[in-house]
C-alpha positions in Angstrom: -19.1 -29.1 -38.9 -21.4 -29.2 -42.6 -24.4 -28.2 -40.4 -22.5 -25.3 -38.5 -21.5 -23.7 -41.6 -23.5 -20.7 -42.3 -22.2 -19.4 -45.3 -19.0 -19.9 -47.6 -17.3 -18.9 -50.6 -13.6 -18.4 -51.7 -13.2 -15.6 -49.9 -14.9 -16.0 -46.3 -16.7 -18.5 -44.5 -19.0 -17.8 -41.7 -19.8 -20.3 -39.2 -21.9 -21.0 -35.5 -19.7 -21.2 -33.2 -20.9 -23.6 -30.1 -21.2 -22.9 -26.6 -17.7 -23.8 -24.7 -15.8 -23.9 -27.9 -12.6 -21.8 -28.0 -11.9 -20.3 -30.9 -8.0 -20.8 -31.0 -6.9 -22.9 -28.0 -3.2 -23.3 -27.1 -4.0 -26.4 -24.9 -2.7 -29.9 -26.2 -5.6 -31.9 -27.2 -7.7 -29.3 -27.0 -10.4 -28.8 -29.9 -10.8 -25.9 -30.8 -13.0 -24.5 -33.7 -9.7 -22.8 -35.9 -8.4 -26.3 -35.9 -11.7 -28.2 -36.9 -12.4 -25.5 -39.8 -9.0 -26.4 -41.0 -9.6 -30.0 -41.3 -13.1 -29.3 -42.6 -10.9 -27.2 -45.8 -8.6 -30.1 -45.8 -10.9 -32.8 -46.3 -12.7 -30.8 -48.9 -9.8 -30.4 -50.8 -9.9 -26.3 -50.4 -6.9 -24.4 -49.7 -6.6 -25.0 -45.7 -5.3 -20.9 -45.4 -7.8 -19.7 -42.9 -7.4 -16.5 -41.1 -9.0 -15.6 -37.4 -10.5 -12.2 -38.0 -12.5 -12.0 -34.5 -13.5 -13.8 -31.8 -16.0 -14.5 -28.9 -15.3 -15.5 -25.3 -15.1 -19.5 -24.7 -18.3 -19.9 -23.5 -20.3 -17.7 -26.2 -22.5 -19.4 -28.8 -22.6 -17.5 -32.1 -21.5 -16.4 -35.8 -18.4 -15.7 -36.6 -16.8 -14.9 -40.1 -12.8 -16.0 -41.1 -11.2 -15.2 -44.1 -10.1 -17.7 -46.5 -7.2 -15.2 -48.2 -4.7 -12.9 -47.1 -6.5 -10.3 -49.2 -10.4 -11.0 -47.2 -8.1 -10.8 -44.0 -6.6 -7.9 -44.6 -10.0 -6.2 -45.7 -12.3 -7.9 -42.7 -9.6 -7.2 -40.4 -10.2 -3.4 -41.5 -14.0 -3.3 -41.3 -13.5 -4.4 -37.8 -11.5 -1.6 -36.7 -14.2 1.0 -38.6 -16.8 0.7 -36.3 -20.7 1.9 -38.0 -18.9 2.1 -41.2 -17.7 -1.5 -41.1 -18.5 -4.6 -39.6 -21.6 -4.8 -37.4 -22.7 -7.7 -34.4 -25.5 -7.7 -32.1 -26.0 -9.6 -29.6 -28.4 -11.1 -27.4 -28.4 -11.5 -23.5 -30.6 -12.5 -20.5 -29.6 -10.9 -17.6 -30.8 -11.0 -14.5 -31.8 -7.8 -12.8 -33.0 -4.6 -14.3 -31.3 -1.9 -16.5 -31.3 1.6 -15.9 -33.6 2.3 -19.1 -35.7 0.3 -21.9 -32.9 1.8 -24.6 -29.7 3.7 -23.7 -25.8 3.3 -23.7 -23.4 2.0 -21.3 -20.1 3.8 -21.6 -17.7 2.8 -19.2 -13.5 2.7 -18.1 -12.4 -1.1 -18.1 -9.3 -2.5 -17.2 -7.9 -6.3 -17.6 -6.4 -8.0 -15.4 -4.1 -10.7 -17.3 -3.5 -12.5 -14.2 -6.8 -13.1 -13.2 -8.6 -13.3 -16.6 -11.3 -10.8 -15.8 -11.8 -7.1 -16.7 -13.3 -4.4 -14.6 -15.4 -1.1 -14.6 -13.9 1.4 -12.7 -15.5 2.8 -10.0 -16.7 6.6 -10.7 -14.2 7.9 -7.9 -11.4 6.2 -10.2 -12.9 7.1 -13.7 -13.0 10.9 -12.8 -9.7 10.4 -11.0 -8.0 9.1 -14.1 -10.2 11.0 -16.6 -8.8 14.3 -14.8 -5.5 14.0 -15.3 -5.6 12.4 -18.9 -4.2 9.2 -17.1 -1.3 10.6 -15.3 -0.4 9.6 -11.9 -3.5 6.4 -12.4 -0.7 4.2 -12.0 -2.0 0.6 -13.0 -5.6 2.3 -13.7 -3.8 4.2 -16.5 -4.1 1.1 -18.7 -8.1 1.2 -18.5 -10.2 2.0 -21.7 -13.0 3.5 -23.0 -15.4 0.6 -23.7 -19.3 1.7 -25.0 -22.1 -0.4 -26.2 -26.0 0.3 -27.1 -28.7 -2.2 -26.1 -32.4 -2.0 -25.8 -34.5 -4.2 -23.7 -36.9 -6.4 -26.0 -38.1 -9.0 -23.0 -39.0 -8.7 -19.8 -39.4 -11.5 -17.2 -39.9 -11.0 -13.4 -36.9 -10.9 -12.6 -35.1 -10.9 -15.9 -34.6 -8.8 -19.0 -33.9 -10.2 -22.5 -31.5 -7.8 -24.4 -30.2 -6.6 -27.5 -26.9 -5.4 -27.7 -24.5 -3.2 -29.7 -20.7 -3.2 -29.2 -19.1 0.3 -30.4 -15.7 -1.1 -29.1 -14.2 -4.3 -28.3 -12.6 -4.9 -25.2 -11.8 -7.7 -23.1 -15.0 -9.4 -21.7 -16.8 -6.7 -22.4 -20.4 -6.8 -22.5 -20.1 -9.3 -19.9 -18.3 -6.8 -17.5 -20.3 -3.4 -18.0 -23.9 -5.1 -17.8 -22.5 -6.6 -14.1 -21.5 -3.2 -13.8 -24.8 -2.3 -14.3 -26.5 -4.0 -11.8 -27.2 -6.5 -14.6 -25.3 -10.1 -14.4 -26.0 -12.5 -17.6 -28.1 -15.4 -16.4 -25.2 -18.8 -16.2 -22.3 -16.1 -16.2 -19.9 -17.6 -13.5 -17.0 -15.3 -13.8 -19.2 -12.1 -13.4 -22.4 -13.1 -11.8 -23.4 -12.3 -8.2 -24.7 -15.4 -6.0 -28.3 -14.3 -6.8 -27.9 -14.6 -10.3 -26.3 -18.1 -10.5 -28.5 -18.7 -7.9 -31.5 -18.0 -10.0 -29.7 -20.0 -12.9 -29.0 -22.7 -11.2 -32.7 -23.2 -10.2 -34.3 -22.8 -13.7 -31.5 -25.5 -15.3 -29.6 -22.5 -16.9 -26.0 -24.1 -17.4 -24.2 -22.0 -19.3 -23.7 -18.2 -20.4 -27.0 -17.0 -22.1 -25.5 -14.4 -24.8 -25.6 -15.3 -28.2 -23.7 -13.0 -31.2 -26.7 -13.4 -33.0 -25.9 -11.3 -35.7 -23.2 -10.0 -38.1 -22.8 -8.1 -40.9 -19.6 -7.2 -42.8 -18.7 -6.1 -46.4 -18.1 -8.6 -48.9 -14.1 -8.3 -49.0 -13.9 -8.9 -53.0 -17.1 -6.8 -54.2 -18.2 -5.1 -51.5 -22.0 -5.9 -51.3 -23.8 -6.4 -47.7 -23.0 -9.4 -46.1 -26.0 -10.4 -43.3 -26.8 -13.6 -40.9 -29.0 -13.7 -38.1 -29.5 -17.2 -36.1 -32.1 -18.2 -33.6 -31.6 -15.6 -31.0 -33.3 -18.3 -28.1 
């Protein structure tokens, strides 16, 4: 856990999280990277208080900051709600297929489905449907929202395109949900990749998910200066 620690102080520690690692699992026996940060406090005689202030998807490598007081909670947990003004991530993502432009914005309607574990972009028939009334009459559709990001392609392969990515809200499997929307799968995604993609994958040894929350920045939450970590984005 020493080498996965990025940063730490008494207020905040920021840390890699690996690929497959939950964050907070409710699963006997289960790992899960709360529970070893806990025991990494314990055992170096800190304060074990440790607060989630938020996550990425099971099979996402990449940093993630937690507070270490109820004070730094209640700040970070404020900077994430601020968007530009507060806390910032990029990401990075190999997809497979091409996106409509080099640079431009995805904004979409999404809707989770808690039974299966997925979200979804509605369709434009459904969006304008729903966006007509002011979500009156959607039935289940009128619990879909608005879910943006920026990204900009900064690789291309033959039949890929490296990306960096921008989340100006955060929804349910988001990024995942609106590039496959796109016409745009993640390379290894298995939940929202087409059988072309994990096709493709599977042939060049790709095993799991390649995003990566490559970077964050926040506000420190006892003085305020610029927080900033970047990992390697391959």
């Amino acid at each position: 856990m020493d080498s996965r620690i990025v940063y730490e102080d008494d207020d905040v520690l920021v840390c890699e999280k690996a690929a497959g690692e939950a964050v907070q699992s409710s699963k006997i026996g289960e790992k899960d990277l709360e529970s070893e940060l806990r025991s990494y406090l314990k055992r170096k005689g800190s304060d074990p208080y440790l607060a989630i202030v938020h996550r990425l998807d099971q099979p996402v490598r990449g940093l993630l900051v937690f507070a270490k007081t109820r004070e730094a909670a209640a700040n970070l947990s404020k900077q994430v709600t601020r968007g530009e003004t507060g806390m910032g991530k990029e990401y990075r993502a190999t997809v497979y297929g091409r996106m409509p432009d080099t640079k431009g914005v995805l904004e979409d309607l999404m809707l989770k489905d808690g039974r299966s574990g997925v979200s979804r972009v509605l369709s434009e028939e459904e969006k304008e449907a729903c966006i007509a009334d002011e979500g009156r009459g959607c039935g289940a559709l009128g619990g879909a929202k608005k879910a943006r990001l920026s990204y900009e392609v900064i690789e291309e392969g033959e039949k890929t395109q490296t990306l960096l990515i921008r989340l100006d809200t955060g929804r349910f499997h988001q990024i995942r949900a609106q590039l496959a929307a796109a016409g745009a799968p993640i390379l290894g995604d298995r939940k929202y990749g087409n059988d072309e993609s994990l096709r493709f994958a599977e042939d060049k040894g790709i095993g799991g998910i390649e995003l990566c929350a490559c970077r964050l920045v926040f506000k420190h939450p006892k003085d305020g200066r610029k927080m900033e970590f970047v990992i390697d984005k391959k």
